[in-house]
C-alpha positions in Angstrom: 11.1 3.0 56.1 10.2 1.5 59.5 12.5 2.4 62.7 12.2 2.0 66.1 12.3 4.5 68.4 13.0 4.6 71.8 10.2 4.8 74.5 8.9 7.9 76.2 12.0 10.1 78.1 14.4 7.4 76.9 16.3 8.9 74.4 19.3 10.0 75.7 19.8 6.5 77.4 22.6 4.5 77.4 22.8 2.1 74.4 21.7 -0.8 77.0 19.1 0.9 78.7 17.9 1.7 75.0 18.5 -2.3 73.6 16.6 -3.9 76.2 13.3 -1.9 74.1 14.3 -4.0 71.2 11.0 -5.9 69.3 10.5 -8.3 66.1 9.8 -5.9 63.3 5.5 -5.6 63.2 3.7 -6.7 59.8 2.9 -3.0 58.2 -0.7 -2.4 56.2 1.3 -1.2 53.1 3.2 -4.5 52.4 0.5 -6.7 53.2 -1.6 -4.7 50.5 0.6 -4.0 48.0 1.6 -7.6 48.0 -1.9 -8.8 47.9 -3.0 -6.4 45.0 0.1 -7.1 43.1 -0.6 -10.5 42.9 -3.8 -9.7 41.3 -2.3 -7.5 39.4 -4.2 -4.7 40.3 -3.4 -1.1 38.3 -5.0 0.7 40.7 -1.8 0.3 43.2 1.9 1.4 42.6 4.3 -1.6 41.9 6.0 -3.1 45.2 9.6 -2.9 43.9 11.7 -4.4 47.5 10.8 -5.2 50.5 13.5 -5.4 53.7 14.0 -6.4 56.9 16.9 -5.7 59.7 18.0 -4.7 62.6 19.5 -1.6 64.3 23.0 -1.4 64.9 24.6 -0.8 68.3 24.5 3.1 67.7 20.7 3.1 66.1 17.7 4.6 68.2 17.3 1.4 69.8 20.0 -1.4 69.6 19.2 -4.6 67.9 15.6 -2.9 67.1 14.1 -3.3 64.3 14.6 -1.3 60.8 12.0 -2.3 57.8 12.0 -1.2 54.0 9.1 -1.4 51.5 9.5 0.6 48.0 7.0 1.2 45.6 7.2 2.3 42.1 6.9 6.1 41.6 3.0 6.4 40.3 2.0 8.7 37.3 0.5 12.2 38.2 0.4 14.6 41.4 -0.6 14.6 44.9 -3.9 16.1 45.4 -3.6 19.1 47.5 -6.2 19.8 49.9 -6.2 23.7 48.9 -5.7 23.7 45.4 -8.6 20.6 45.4 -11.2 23.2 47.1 -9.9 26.6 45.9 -12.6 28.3 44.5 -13.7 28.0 40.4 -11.8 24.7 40.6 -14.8 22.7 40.4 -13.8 20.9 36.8 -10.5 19.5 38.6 -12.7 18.1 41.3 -14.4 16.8 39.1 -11.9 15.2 37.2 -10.2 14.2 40.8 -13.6 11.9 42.0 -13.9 10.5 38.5 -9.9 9.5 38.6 -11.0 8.1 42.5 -13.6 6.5 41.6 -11.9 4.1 38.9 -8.6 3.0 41.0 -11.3 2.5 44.2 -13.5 0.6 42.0 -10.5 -1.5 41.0 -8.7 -1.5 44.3 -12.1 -2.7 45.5 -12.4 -5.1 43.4 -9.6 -6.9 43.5 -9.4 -7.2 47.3 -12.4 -9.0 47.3 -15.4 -6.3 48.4 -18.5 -6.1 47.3 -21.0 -3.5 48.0 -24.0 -4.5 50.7 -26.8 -2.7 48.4 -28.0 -3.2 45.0 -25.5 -2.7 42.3 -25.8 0.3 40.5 -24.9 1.4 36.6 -22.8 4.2 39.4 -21.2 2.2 42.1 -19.4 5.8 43.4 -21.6 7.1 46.2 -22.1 10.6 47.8 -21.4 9.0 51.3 -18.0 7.2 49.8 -16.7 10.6 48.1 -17.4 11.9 51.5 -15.8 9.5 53.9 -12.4 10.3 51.3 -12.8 14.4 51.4 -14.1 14.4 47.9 -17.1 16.0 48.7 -17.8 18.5 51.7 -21.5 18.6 53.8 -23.0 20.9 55.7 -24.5 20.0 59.1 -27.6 21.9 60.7 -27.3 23.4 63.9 -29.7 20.5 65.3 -26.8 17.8 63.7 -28.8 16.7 60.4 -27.0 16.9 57.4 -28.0 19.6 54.9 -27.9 18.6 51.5 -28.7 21.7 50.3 -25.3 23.0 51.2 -22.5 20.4 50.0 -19.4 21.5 48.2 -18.8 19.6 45.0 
């Protein structure tokens, strides 16, 4: 859920002060996506069950300002937690973790239209892409190089 909120220091403003802030709801990343992945019936994204616009009623944050709604099916499985994900002997669950990744991205990926820049690969998961996503951590040298000798799997 989507609600706007007054500006800066305005909060305790009367209602009209407060109204006169009021905007057209924006277009939000997660619709657009799930909406577009749905339609290719991607299994890599949850399903978009609703989708809602409105406005704010005279008591709200900011009168007539604007109040959206997008649900998504509940997906299967458990938040990764950062701690639990880099806890020491865990390196099997990581594992697991970047090979769960690397089918939904390959799928996501695929079905929004992307295709790699370099030569396709029997592995299309790289060590930079587990990186950019906290799947995989590297060591920097004091002189800003990276140190492959010292990642964390």
């Amino acid at each position: 859920m989507y609600v706007q909120i007054p500006y800066e220091n305005t909060l305790r403003s009367s209602q009209e002060v407060r109204g006169l802030q009021a905007e057209p709801s924006p277009v939000h990343d997660e619709y657009e996506a799930l909406t577009s992945l749905s339609k290719s019936k991607s299994t890599a994204v949850p399903e978009l069950l609703g989708y809602g616009q409105g406005k704010q009623g005279p008591e709200g944050y900011v009168p007539n300002g604007y109040i959206t709604y997008i649900a998504w099916a509940r997906v299967p499985g458990a938040p990764v937690d950062y701690q639990v994900f880099w806890k020491e002997g865990n390196r099997q669950y990581r594992d697991e973790v970047r090979a769960a990744f690397a089918v939904a991205y390959n799928q996501t990926i695929h079905f929004a239209g992307f295709r790699p820049a370099f030569k396709k690969t029997d592995n299309p998961m790289s060590v930079p892409t587990y990186a950019l996503w906290g799947l995989l951590k590297f060591a920097v040298t004091r002189d800003g190089r990276v140190d492959r000798t010292a990642w964390a799997w």
